[in-house]
C-alpha positions in Angstrom: 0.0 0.0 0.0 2.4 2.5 1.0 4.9 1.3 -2.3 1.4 2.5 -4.5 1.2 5.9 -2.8 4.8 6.2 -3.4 3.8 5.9 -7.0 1.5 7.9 -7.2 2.8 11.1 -5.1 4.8 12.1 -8.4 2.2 12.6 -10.5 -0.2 14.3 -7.5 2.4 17.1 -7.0 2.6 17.3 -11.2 -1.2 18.3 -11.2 -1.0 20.5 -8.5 2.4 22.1 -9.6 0.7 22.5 -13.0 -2.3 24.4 -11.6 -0.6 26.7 -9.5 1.8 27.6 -12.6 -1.4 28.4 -14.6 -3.2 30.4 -11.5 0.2 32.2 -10.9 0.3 33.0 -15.4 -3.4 33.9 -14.7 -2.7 37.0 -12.2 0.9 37.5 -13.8 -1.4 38.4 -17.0 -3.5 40.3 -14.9 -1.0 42.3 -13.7 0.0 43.0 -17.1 -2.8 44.5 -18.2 -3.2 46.2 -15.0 0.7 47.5 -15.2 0.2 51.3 -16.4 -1.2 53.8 -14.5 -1.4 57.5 -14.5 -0.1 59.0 -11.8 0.1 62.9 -12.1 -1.7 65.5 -14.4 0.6 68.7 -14.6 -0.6 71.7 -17.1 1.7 75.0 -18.5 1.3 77.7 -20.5 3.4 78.5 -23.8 2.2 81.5 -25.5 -1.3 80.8 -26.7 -1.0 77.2 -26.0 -1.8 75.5 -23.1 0.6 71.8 -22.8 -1.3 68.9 -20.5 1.9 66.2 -19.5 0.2 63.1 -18.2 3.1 61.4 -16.5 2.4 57.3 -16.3 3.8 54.3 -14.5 5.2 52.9 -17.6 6.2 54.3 -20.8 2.9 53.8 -23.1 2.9 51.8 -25.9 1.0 54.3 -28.1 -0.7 57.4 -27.8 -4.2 57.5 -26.3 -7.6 57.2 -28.8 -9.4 60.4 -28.3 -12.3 62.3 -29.7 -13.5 66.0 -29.5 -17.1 67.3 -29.1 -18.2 70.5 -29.9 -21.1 71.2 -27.4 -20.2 71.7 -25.0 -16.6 72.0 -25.7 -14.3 68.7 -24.9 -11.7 66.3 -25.2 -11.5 62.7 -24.2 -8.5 60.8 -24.3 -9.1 56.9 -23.2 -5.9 55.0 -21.9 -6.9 51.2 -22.5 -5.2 48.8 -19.5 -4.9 51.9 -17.2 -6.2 52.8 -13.7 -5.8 56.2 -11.8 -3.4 56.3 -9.4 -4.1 60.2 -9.1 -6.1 59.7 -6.1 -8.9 62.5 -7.8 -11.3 62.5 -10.0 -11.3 66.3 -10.8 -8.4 68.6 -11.6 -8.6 72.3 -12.4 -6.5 74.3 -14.6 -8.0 77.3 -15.6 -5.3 78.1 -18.3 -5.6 79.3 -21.7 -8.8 77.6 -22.6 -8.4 74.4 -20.5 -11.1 74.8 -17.8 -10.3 71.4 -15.8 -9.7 67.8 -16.2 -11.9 64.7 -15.4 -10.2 61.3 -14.5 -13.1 58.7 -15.0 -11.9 54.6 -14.7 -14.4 52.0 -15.8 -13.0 48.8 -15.3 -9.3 48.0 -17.2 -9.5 51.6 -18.6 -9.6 54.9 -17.4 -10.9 58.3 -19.3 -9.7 61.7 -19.5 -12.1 64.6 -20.1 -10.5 68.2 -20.8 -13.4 70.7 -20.0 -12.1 73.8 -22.8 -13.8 77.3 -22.8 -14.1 76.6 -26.5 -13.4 74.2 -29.2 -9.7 74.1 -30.2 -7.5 72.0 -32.3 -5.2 69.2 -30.5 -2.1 67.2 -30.3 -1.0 64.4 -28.7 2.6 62.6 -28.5 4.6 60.2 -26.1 7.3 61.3 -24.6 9.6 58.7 -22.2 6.8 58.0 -19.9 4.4 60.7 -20.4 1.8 61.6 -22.7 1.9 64.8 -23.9 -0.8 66.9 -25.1 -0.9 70.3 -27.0 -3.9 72.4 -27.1 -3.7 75.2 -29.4 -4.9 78.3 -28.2 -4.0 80.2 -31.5 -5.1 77.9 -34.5 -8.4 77.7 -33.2 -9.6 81.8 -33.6 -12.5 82.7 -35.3 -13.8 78.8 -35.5 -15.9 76.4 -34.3 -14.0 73.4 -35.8 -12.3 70.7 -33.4 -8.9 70.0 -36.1 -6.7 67.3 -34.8 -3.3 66.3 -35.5 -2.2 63.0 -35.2 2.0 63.6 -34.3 2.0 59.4 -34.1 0.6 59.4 -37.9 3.1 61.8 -38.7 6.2 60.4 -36.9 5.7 57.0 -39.1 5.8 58.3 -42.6 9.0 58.1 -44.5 11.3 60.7 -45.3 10.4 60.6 -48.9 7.6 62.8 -49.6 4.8 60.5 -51.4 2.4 62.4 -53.5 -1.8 62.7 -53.5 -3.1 60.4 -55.8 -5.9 62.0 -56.8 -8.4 64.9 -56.4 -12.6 64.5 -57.8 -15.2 66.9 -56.8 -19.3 65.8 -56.7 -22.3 66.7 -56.0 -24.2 64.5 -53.6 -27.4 63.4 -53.7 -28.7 66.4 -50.7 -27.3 69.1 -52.7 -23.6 69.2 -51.0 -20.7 69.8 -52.4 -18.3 66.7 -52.2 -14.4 66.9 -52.3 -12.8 63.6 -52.7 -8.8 62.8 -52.2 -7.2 60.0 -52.8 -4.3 59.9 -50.3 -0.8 57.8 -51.1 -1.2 56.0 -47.4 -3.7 55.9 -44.4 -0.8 57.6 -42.5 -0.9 61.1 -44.0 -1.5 63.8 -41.0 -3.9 65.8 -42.0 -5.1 69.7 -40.5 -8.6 71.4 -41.1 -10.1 74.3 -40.6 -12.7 76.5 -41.5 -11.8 80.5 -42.0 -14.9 82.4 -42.8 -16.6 81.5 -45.9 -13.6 79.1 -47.2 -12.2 75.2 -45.3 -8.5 74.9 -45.2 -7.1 71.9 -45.5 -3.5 70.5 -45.1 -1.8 67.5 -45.9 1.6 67.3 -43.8 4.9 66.3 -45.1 3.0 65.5 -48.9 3.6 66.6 -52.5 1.1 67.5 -54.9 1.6 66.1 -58.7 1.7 68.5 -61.6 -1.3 67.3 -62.8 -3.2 68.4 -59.5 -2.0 71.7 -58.9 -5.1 74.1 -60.5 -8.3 75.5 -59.9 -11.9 73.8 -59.5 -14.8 76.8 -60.9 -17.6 74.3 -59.9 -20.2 76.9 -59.7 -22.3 74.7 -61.9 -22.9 71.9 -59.8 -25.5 73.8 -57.6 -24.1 73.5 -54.4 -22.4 75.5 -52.3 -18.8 75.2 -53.0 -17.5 77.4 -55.6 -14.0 76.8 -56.3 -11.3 74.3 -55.0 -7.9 75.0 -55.8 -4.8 73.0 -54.9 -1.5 73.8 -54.3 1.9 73.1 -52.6 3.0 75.0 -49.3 6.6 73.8 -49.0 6.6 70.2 -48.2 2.9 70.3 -47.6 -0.1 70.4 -49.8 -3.0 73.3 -49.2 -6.2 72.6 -50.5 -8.6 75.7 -50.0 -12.6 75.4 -50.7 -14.3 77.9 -51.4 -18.1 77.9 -50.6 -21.1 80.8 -50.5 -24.5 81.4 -48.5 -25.8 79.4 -45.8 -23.5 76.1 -45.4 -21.1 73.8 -42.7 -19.2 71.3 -43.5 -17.7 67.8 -42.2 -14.3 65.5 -42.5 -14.5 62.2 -42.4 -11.6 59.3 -43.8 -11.8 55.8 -44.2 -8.4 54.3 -44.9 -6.7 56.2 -47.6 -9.7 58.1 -48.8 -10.1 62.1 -47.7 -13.8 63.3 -48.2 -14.7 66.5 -47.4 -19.0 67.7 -47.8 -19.8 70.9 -47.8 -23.6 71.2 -47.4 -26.0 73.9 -47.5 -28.2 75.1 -44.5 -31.8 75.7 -44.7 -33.1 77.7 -41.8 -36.5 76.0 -40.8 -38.5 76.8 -37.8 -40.9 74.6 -37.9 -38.6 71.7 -38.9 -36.6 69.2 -36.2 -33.7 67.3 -37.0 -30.1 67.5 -38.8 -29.3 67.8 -42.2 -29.3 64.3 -44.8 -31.5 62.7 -41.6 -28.3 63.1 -39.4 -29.0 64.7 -36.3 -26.7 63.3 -33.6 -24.3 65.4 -31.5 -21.4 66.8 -33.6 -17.6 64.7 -32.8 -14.5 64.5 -34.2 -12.3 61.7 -34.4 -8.3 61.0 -35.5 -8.3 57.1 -35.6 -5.1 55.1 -36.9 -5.4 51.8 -37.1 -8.4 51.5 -34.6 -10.1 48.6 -34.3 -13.5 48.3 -36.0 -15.0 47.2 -32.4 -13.2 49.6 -30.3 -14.5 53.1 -32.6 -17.5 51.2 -32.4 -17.2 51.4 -28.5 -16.1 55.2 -28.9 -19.7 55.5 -30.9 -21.4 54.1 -28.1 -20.2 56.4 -25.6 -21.3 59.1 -26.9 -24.5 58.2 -28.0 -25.7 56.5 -25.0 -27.0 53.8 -27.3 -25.5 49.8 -26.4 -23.8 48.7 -28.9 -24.1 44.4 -29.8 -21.2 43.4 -32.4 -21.4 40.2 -34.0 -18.6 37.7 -33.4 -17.6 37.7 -36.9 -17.2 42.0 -36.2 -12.9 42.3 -36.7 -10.0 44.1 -38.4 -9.1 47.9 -38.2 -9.7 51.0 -39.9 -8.4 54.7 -40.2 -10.6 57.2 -39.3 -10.4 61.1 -39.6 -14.0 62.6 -38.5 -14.6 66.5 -37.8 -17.2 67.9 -37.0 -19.7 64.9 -37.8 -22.3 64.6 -36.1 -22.1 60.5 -34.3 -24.7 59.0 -36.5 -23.2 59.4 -39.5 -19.9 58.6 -38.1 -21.7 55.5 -37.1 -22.6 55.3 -40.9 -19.1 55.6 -42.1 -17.7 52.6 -40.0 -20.2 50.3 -41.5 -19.9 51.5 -44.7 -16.1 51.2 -45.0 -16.3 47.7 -43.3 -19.2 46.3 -45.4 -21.4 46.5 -42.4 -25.2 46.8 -41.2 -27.0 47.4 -38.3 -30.4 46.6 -37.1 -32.0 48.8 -34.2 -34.3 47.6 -31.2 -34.9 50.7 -28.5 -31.6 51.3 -27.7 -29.7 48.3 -28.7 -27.8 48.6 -32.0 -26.8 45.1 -33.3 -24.4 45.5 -35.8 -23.1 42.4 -38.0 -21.5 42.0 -41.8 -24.9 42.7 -44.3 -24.4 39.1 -45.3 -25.1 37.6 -41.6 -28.2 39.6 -40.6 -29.7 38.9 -44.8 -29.1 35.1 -43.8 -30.4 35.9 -40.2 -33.4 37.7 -41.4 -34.3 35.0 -44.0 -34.1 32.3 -41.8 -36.6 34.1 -39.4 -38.8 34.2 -42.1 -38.5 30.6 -42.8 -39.6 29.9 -39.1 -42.6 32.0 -39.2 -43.5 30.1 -42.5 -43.2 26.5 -40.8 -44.7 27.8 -37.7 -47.7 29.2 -39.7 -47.9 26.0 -41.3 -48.1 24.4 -37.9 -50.4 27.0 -36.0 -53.9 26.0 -35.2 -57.0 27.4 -37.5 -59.6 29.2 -35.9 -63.2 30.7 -37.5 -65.0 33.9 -36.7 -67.8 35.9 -38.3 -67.7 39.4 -38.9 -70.9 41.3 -39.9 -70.5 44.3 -42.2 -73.2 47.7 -41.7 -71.6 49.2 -44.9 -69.9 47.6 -47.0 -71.3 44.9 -48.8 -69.9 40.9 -48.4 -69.5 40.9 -51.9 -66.7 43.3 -52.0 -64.9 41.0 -50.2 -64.9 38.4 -52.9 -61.2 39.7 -54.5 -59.7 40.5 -51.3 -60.2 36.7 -50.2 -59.1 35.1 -53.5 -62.5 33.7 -54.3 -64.3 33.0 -57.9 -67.7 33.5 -58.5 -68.6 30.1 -56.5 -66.9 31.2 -54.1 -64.0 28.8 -54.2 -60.2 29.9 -53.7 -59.0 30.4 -57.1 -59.4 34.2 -57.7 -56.9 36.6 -58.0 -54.3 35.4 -55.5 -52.3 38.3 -56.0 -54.5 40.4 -53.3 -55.1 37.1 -51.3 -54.9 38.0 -47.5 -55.6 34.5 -46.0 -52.7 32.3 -45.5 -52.5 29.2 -48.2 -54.8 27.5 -45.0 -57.1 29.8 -44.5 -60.7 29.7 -46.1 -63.7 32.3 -46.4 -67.5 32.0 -47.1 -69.3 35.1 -47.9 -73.3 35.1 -47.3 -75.1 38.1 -49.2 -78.2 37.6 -47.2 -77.1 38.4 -44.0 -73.9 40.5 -44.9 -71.8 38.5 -43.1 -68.1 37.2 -43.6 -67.2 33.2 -42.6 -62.9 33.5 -41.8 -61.3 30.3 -40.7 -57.4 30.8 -40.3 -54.6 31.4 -38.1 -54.6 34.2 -35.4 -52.6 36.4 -36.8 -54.4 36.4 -40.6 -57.7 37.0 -38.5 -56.2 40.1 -36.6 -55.2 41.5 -40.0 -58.5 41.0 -41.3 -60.3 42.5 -38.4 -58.4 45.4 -38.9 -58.8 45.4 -42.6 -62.8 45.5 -42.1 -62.6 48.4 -39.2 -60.9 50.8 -41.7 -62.8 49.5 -44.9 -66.4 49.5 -43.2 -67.2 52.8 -42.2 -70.3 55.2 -43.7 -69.3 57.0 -46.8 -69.4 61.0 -46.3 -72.6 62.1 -47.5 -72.7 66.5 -48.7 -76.1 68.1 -48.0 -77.0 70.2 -51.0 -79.4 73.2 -49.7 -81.4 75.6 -52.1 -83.0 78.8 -51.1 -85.6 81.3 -53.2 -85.7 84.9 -52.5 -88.4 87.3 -54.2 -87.8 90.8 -55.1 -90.0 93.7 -56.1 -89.3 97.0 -57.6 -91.2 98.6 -54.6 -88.8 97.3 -52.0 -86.6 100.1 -52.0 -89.4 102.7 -51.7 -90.8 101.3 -48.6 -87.4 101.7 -46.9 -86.9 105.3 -48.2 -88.8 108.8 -47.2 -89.9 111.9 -49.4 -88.5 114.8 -47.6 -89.3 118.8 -48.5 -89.0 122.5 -47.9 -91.4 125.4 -47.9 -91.9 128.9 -47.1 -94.9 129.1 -45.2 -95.0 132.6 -43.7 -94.4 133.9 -46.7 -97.2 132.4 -48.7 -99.6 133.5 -45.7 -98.2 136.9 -46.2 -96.2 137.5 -43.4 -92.7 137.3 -42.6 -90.5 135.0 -44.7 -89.9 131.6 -42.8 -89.2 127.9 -43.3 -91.1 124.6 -42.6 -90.2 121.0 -43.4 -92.6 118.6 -44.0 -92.5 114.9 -45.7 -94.1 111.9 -45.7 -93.4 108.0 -45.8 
């Protein structure tokens, strides 16, 4: 006995030696994930700009996704696998147009608001272990625009210039003004802004082909762009739109495409809602190399709406948004990704087009077998109005009142039957519950009195003597002097 436990002893501290390795990889990856932190939030002042240093634990492996939000004014960085080791959730600044800072942490990663007095343009770079970001004070005068900069976009292009591929203008379908640039990689840093009635945009550290370098007139085109002209700044590329009347504009890129609307603005009171259907709050994003699920999850956020993705949901994308508003950046990510969404309440479910077609059709092949399977049940309706007869071509009958009709406006199931009786007025429906709902329905908005117009006809008699009886004879007379005596006057008349 003891010889057999001998034996088996080795391979008893095996097992256990094997799960305490994997428990002890287990909180090892924990702690990984868990490893960064931020740890202090320090602001200056240079000039017009105001420079945020986010010192963390350990040096980051990439600079922070953020966004930008117009209204009110903000920035949000999120630090994936972070927690706050600030020890406060609020921090104020009060320089330059930085109000204060918010440190939010939802599970393994932490948020950072900057509260600005207005909306500015942004940069953001690593240096050692901090994050550094730029808020400029200056660029932003005169403008609503959030413009964003992506210095980790621009520190991976190569020292040779590559040049923009190509340069189309549109009109789209609303009436905007469409500006479409083909860009040599999804790297290319890119600047807007808008300066009175014209958008600026530049494309850092980029030539501009012979070819390209000219002047749009597209005044014909109806819309409110009209002129584009391209043309190099040193060893970047300026490309200024001009646009008249009533109009704002929005950025949005999806790999190595640049497209830039301009659409009008039509002041109605009386009418709710955004432009092209798109109403949401206006962002701005500077994506490189996201993942599809995680701008996805930056969507969500600011819409308030849960997000579901499908399993098969994967790969990246570069994204450039300003001043979009959230739905039709939402629009943009499933477009570029070959994507569709179907909405209940507040739950988006979002899946390739492909998976919710075959999803949907199988549905519908349920319902069929279901209906198939569903017990029959009769009920008699009695029409006041209408007559039973009517009824013959919306059931499918023939003249002997068996199915055969025109099936095309057949609304009983391939089970269902109807007898009509023209004595009593009254409809005979066997079928399944939900064909004898749609009927009832059918009957309550189909059998109703018809609107009947009272035509009314009055005589009136005239007479030439009508307007004498509503007049008087009035005169005047002397009648002292024709009794001899002092002149005088009387009036007399009669009716």
């Amino acid at each position: 006995m003891n010889s057999g436990a001998a034996r088996m002893l080795p391979g008893w501290l095996l097992r256990l030696g094997a799960a305490l390795l994997l428990a002890l990889g287990v909180q090892a990856a924990q702690a990984q994930a868990q490893a960064n932190a931020i740890e202090s939030i320090t602001a200056n002042q240079q000039g017009a700009n105001v420079v945020l240093n986010i010192a963390m634990k350990n040096a980051p492996a990439k600079a922070p996704l953020g966004f930008a939000i117009t209204n009110p004014a903000r920035i949000a960085l999120d630090f994936g696998a972070t927690s706050n080791a600030t020890g406060k959730s609020t921090q104020e600044i009060n320089l330059g147009d930085l109000r204060s800072v918010n440190v939010v942490q939802a599970a393994e990663r932490t948020r950072l608001v900057l509260n600005l007095k207005r909306a500015v343009n942004y940069t953001t770079a690593i240096d050692g272990k901090a994050i550094v970001v730029t808020i400029d004070g200056a660029g932003a005068g005169g403008t609503s625009v959030v413009s964003q900069v992506s210095t980790a976009a621009a520190a991976v292009q190569p020292a040779t210039r590559q040049h923009l591929r190509n340069l189309d203008f549109r009109r789209g379908s609303g009436g905007e003004g469409r500006v479409v640039v083909d860009l040599p990689n999804n790297q290319v840093a890119v600047d807007v802004r808008q300066l009175g009635n014209r958008v600026q945009v530049d494309f850092l550290n980029t030539g501009l082909p012979e070819a390209l370098r000219r002047r749009l007139d597209v005044t014909d085109f109806g819309t409110p762009v009209t002129t584009v002209t391209t043309a190099a700044q040193g060893n970047n590329v300026r490309m200024t739109i001009e646009a008249q009347g009533q109009w704002e504009q929005s950025v949005y890129q999806s790999e190595t495409q640049l497209v830039v609307d301009v659409r009008p603005v039509k002041e109605d009171p009386n009418k709710l809602g955004g432009p092209q259907g798109f109403n949401g709050e206006k962002i701005s994003f500077d994506f490189q190399n996201i993942e599809v699920r995680a701008a996805l999850q930056a969507v969500a956020d600011i819409s308030g709406l849960n997000i579901i993705a499908s399993d098969s949901v994967s790969g990246s994308l570069t994204l450039r948004l300003k001043e979009v508003p959230w739905d039709q950046a939402l629009d943009v990510i499933l477009q570029s990704k070959g994507l569709d969404m179907r909405k209940n309440g507040t739950v988006l479910w979002i899946a390739p087009k492909e998976e919710l077609l075959t999803k949907e059709k199988l549905e519908l092949e349920q319902r069929a077998q279901i209906s198939d399977l569903e017990p029959l049940r009769s009920e008699i309706f009695q029409l006041n109005y209408q007559k039973a007869e009517s009824f013959r071509t919306v059931f499918g009958l023939d003249a002997n009142g068996a199915p055969g009709g025109d099936s095309r406006n057949r609304v009983l199931s391939k089970r269902g039957s109807a007898i009509i009786d023209p004595r009593t007025n009254q409809l005979f429906v066997t079928d399944i519950a939900s064909k004898i709902e749609d009927i009832r329905m059918l009957i309550q908005k189909t059998d109703v009195a018809s609107k009947q117009v009272l035509i009314e006809a009055r005589l009136v008699e005239a007479s030439d003597g009508f307007s004498r009886n509503l007049g008087a004879k009035i005169g005047f007379n002397d009648a002292r002097r024709a009794a001899g005596g002092d002149p005088g006057y009387g009036v007399g008349g009669d009716n």
